[in-house]
Structures are given as C-alpha cells and as structure tokens.
N, C-alpha and C positions, 0 to 999 in steps of 0.2 A: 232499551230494556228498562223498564218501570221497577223501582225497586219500592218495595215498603213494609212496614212494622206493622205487623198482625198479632191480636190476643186468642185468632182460632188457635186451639188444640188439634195437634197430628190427628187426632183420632178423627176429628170433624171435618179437616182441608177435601179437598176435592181438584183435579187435578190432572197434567200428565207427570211430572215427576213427582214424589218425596225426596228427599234427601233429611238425612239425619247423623249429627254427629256427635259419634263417640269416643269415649272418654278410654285410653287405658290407664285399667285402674289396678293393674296385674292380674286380672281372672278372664276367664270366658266370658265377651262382652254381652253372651245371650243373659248372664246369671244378673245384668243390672238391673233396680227396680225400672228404672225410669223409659229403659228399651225395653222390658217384660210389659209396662203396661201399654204401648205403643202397638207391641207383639198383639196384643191380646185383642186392641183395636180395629186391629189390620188384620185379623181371619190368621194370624199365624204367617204370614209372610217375611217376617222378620227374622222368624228361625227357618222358616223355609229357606231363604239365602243362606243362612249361616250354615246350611247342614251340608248344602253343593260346593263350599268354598271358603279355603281359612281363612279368618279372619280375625288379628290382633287388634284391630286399632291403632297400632303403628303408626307414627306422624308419618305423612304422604301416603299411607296406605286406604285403598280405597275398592269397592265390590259394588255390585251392581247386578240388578235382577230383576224380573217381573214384579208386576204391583199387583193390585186386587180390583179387580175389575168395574169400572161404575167410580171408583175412589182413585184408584193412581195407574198409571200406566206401565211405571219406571218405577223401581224403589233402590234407594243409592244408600250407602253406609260410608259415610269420612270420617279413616280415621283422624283421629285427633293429639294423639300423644297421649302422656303423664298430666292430667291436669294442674300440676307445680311447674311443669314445664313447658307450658305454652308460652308463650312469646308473640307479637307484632308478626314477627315475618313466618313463624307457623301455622298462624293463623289465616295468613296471606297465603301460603301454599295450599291449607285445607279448601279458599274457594276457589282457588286457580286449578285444585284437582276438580272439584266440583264443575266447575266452567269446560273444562275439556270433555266429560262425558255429554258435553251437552249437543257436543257437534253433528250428533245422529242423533236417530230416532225423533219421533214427539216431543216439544221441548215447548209448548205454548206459555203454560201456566206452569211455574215450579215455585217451589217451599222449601224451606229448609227451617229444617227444626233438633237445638241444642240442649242437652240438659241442662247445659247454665249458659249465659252468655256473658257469664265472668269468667276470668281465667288472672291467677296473678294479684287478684285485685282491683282491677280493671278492666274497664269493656273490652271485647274483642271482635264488637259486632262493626266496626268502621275498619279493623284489618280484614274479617273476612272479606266485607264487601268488597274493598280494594284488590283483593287479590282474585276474585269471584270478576271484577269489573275490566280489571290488565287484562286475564287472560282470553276475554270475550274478544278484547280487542282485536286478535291474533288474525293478520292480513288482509285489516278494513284501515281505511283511509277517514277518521271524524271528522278532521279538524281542517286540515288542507284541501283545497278544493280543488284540486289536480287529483285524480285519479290514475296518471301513469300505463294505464293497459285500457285499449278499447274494450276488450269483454269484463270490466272491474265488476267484480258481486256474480260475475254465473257460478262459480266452485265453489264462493263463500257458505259456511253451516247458517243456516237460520237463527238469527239472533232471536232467546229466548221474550217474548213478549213481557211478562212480568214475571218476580221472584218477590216471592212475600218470607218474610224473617217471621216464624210462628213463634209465639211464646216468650217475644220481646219484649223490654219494659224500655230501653234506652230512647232518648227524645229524638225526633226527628232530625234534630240538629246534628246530632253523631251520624246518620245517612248522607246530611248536606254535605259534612265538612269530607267525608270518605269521596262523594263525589266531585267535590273540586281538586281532593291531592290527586285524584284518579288524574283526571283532565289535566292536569298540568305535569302529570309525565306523560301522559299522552301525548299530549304538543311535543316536549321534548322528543318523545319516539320521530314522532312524524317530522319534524324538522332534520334530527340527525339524519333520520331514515331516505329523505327523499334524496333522487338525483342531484352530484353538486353543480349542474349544470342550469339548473333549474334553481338551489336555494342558494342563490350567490350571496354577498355583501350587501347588496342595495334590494332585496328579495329579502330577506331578515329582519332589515328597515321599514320594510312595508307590514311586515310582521307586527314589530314592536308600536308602529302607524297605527295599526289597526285596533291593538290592544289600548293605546292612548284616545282614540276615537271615539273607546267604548267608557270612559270612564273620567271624570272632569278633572278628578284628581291628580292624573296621570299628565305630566306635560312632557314635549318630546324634542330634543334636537339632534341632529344629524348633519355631521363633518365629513367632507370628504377630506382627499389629500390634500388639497390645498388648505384647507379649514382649519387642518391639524397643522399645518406647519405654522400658519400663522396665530395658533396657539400655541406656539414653541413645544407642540409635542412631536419631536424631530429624531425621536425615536421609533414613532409609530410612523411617520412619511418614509424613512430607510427599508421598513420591513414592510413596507404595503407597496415598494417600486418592482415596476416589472412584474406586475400581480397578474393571474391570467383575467379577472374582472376588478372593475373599478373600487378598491377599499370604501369603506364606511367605518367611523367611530361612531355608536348609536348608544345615544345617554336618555335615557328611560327614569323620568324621576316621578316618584308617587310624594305627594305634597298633601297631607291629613287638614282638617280645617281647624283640628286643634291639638297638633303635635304636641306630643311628650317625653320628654329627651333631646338629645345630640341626634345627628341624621345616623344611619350605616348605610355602606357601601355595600352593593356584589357586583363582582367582576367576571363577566363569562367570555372566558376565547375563543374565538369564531376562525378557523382555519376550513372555509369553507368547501376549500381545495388545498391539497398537499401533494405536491410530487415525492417530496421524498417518503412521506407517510404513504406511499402506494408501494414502494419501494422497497421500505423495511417488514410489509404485511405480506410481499410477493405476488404484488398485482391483484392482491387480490381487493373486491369492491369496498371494503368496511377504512381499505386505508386512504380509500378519497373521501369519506363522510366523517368516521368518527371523532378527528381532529376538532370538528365545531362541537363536541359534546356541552362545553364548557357553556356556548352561548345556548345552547336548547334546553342546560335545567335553570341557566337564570331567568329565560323567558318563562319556560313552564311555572317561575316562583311567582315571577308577576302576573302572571294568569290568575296566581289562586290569592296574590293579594289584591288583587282588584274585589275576586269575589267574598274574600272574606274578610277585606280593612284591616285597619292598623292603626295606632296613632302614633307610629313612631315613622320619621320622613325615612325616606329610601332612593338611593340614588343607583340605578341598574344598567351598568356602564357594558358593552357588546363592544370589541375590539373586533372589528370584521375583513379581513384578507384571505382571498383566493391566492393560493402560494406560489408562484409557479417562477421559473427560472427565465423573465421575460427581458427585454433590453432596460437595462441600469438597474435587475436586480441585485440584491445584496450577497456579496461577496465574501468566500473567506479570505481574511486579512482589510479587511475595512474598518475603518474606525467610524465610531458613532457616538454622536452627542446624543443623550439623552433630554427631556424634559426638565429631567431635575438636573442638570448640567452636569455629572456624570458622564465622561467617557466611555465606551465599551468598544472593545478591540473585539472582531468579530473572527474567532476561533472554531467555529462549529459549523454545522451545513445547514442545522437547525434552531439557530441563535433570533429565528423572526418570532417564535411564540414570548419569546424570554422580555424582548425588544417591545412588544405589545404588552405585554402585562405590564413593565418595568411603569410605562408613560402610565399607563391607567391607573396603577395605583400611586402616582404622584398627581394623577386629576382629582381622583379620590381624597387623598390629602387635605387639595386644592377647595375639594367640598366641603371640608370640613367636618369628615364621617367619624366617627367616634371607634368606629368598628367596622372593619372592610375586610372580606369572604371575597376571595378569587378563585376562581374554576377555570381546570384546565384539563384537555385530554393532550399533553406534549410527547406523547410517548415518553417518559422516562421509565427506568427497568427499575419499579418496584413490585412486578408481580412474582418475582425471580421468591421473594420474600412472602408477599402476601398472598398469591395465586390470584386468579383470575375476577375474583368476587368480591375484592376490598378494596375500598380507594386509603391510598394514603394521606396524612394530615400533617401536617406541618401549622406551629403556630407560634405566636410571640406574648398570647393571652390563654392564661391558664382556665380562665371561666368561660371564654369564647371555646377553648378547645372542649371545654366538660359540655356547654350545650349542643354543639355541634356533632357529638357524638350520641350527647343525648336524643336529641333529634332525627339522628340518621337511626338509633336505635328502633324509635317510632315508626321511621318509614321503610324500615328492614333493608338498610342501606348501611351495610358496616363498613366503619373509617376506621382506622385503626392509626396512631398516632408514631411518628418518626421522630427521630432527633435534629435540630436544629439548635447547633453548638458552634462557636465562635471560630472552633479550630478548624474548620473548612471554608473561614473566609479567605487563610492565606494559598488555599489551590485556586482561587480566582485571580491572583496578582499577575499583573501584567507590565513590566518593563515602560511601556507609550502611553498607558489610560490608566485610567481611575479601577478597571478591574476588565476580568477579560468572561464572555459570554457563559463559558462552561470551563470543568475542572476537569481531570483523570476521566476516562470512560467508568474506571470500576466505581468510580463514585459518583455517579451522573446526577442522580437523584438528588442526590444530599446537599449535591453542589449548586443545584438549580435553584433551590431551595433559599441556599444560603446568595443567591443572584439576588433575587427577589424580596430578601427580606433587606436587600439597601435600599430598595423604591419604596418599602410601603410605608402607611405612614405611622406615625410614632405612637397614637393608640392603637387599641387592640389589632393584630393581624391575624388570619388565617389562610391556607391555601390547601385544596385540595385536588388530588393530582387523580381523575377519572378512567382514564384511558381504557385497562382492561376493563372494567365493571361496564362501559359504557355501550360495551358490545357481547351479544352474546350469540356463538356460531351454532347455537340451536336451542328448541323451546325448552326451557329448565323452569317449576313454579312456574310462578305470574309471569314470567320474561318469555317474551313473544324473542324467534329467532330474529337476530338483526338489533338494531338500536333498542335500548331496553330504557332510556331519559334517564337513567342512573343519575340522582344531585338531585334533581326536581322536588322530589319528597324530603329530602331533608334539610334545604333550603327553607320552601314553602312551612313546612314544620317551625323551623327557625324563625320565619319574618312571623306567622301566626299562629303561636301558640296556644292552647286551649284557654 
C-alpha cells in the first residue's frame, strides 16, 4: 500500500473510494461549510448518504455509501470527534475504521480527505496513517517469512494499492516516520504472534542477526548458557536450566558515530515458552506466546532506530528462555546467586522472569546506561486495577517516568504509573538470602516491582509490565485480534523523538 500527500481537491480526486473526515462540531455534519462544498462537488452524494443513515460524527463512528459515478465508487464519512478532542490514539482509530471498510468492494485507488489535518495543535496525519496502516495489517504475515498455512493470502481482503492524503501540507517526512513506528510494531505482532515452537531463543537471535546485518552501526553478541555463567550472570543460567529450547542472552547495541550523551539501556523478556503462562490463561494459545511481549516491542524499537538514528548509544539487551519444567529446572525453595551477588531464595513457580530481568539490568549497570527501560509481559495482576488496555509503570526517575508516558501518549499506548515505595521491600525478606523472589499474592505487582528495583542500576530506572495490553482476544481499532506489539511505539517514540 503506497501512501502519499496530495494537493488535489475532493472535488477533482478520481477513484474507487473517497473517504472524508468529519468533525463533530455539535450540529448536523451536512450544515458544515467545508462538507457542503465537497456536497456540491460530488452531484449531492454527501447528503444523499446522510439522508439513508445517522450520522453524528462520533469518534469511531463511521457510514458508507455509493459514490458518483466516473469519480468514486465508494464514498466513506469518518467520524471524527470534537475537534479539542482529538488525540494520537483517535486518530489512530479514525484510520483503522477506515482500513476495515476496505476489506470489500473496490479498493484500488483511495483518498482521504480532512477539513484540517490539525487537531490539538498538532499533526494528526502520521496517527491516522498508523492506524489506517495496523489495521491493514489484519492476518498478513510482512515481516516473517514463515507463512504458517499452505493456502496463506487465498481469504486475505485485497490490500488497497494506493491512499493519497488530499489537501495535505505536512512534509513527507511525518509519512516516513508513521511508517517506520507502523513496522516496528508490526515486527513486534509478528514475532509475539508466531508459533513458540518456531520463535524460540536462538530464532530471536537470528532476528536481532538480521537487524545488525542491516545496519553498521548495530553490533551484535550472543550468550548462551555457558556464556552467561562465565559472565557471572548466574542468575540468568538458574532460570534458563531445564528450558524446553537452548536460552540466548542477545545484546543488540547501536553505536552512533558521534554520540551524545551517556548510553541507555532496554530490557525486553523473552519467555518464548511458558508452561505455567498456559496454565494461568487455561490452555489457552496467547499463554504460550505473550510472555515474550517484552522482547518483540524492544526488537520492534530497534527496527525503527535503525531507520530513523539517534545519537544517543543504545544497548538492547533480549533475555531469551523457553520455560519449561525440564531436568535441573528451577525449583521452589532454591537458592540463587545473582549477578550482582544478591541471593534469591526461590519462593514462587514464576520467580524465572524476575531472575532474568534481575541479571540484565545489573549488565545494564555493567554498560554503563544512564537510563535503563525493562519490558516485561510476567503476568502480574495489574489489570484487576487498570483493565485490560494499560501497562503499568513503575520508576525510580521522575523525568524518565514523564517521557515514557509522554511517548506512550504518542503512540496511543497508555501506561499509567504505580507506586514504588520502600515499605514493600520488607515483604521480600527472607530468613537464608539477601531477599526472597515474590511477596503476599495480594501484592504481587508491587512486590515484583520492588524485586527489581534492587538489580537496576542507580541512574534513571523504569519498568513496564505489558502482559494484558499485549494481547488482544479480538479486533478492537488498529489492534488486529492476537499480539497487538503493544511497547513497540512508545519505546521507538522514546529512543527517536521528533
């Protein structure tokens, strides 16, 4: 799908769809000037729709109709909202409703044209696209070259040829950047998304291979079990024993040729396999994939800082374990030396993500990152609070936790922030170690939280806990049913800001 910025006028496009989007402005959307003269262009088809079918302009609200024959085939109306009240991610739903109608009928050549393409004070034409772009994506394979079904593409809606933005002024470069954040939650989709049998540990690696391959700046190492232990990371050898596939640590570092700054850190957890994450989901499929959430949006961020630079270094650390309860897995009541030589008395059945994170972000340390972002999908229950659509945040930096939220706002990825208070370090005490894996059930979250903030390092921390946002059990907006890269965009956001 060919996207681009056109100065034709609705009245001149030629086509099989229009699409146009309006504005609720509190009246009858026929009474605006800007769709009256559109109206008047169009032989009347504009109130022709409007007269068979109500129509508010409603954010997510949307109508559809014949066009005029010789000029459009299709003529679409999106609404739009309150024009004060557009936002990043409404805008991301007005083209993801747009993209869904596109799955029938005639869909070669389409346009879309807005009476502003400000909203807020700000573009809103790189959120359309993005969410115009996610929902295209909806059970196509881009990125991975496994296709998974002999007949892959017979059922698929024909992907529209081109969509020209009419009546746009914004620089090509606000289309670039929409399509690199696209692509880099895409990757994420598609890496959570596929079989874990298929994206194992050492399959992730080749991943991250391939990304470094493409790009000078990018250099690559990769640890196995052995590798790690004799980097005295003896925390991540405990939780990678007995694994159903062979663990990888996979450290991904982008190296600028004239950095500016201290490096930062991201941390993504790759639990490429989980038994007990099958377990707590009831068998069902999302609880063998979504556990690696964590490593598919920091991949998807180096995607898009490959494509769009940086001059600040970047160290993008992948903790990769298949979980599985193999000979001389990890046990409860096991004690475990950490990296940072920290003790962990192993109290939990799910103490391997905690155990993985712990080391990496004392490698992290180890690099020297100024600021170090972990992602995790560990199942803890904060959606009991947030529901299903919010990651939780946790941080130790007050300006880390303002962009990171900032960001996520960008990428219509809302994090919403927890407390991280000292008085839940004494439910981690442990009689034999240095501290013990997890606290109380009712305080899982908070206590995991507080696990992790004794490995990281003593600048900026943050950590954000993905689980429920990183799956969605059916198509809602831009979110294709299944992996939805959740992180991806506000990561990527974060390492390249405008």
């Amino acid at each position: 799908m060919k996207l681009t910025i056109s100065d034709t006028a609705p009245a001149g496009w030629a086509g099989e769809v229009l699409a146009l989007g309006v504005y609720d402005e509190g009246g009858a959307p026929s009474a605006q000037p800007w769709l009256n003269g559109v109206d008047a262009a169009l032989g009347g088809a504009v109130a022709r729709l409007l007269a068979y079918d109500s129509f508010g302009a409603s954010r997510d609200e949307l109508v559809t109709g014949p066009g005029v024959p010789g000029r459009c085939e299709r003529l679409v109306l999106v609404g739009l909202g309150r024009p004060g009240e557009v936002t990043p991610h409404t805008a991301r739903r007005a083209g993801a409703a747009l993209a869904r109608t596109l799955t029938t009928g005639p869909n070669r050549r389409v346009a879309v044209a807005l009476p502003s393409w400000h909203a807020g004070g700000e573009e809103i034409v790189e959120h359309l696209v993005e969410g115009l772009s996610l929902a295209v994506h909806c059970g196509r394979w881009n990125v991975l070259t496994d296709r998974f079904r002999a007949d892959y593409g017979s059922d698929l809606p024909r992907e529209p040829e081109s969509v020209e933005l009419l009546g746009c002024t914004a620089p090509e470069r606000i289309l670039r950047r929409a399509g690199v954040f696209t692509d880099a939650v895409v990757l994420a989709r598609e890496l959570v998304a596929a079989p874990a049998n298929l994206i194992t540990p050492d399959r992730l690696a080749r991943e991250a291979a391939a990304l470094a391959a493409a790009d000078s700046r990018f250099d690559l190492e990769v640890w196995d079990e052995d590798r790690c232990a004799e980097q005295g990371l003896t925390g991540f050898a405990a939780a990678a024993a007995g694994g159903a596939d062979p663990a990888r640590l996979i450290r991904l570092s982008y190296r600028p040729a004239d950095p500016a700054g201290p490096p930062v850190a991201l941390i993504g957890l790759a639990l490429t396999h989980d038994d007990r994450g099958v377990l707590r989901s009831g068998g069902a499929v999302q609880g063998a994939k979504k556990y690696m959430a964590g490593a598919g949006a920091v991949l998807g961020a180096a995607a898009a800082l490959s494509a769009l630079g940086g001059r600040t270094e970047v160290h993008l650390l992948v903790p990769a374990v298949a979980k599985a309860a193999g000979p001389g897995a990890l046990r409860v009541g096991d004690l475990v030396t950490t990296a940072s030589g920290a003790t962990v008395e192993v109290n939990h059945e799910d103490a391997h993500g905690r155990l993985l994170l712990a080391d990496s972000l004392h490698l992290a340390a180890r690099l020297g990152a100024a600021r170090t972002v972990s992602v995790s999908a560990l199942g803890l229950p904060v959606a009991a609070a947030l529901g299903p659509k919010a990651a939780g945040l946790w941080s130790t930096d007050e300006a880390l936790a303002a962009d990171l939220v900032s960001a996520g706002r960008d990428a219509g990825e809302l994090l919403w922030r927890l407390p991280l208070v000292d008085e839940y370090d004494d439910e981690l005490w442990a009689p034999f170690a240095n501290l013990r894996a997890a606290g109380p059930e009712s305080g899982d979250a908070a206590t995991a939280a507080a696990f992790l903030r004794r490995f990281a390092p003593a600048a900026g921390w943050a950590h954000l806990e993905i689980t429920e946002p990183a799956w969605s059990p059916r198509i809602d907006g831009y979110y294709n049913a299944g992996a939805t890269g959740y992180g991806a965009g506000t990561l990527a956001r974060w390492l390249c800001p405008r």
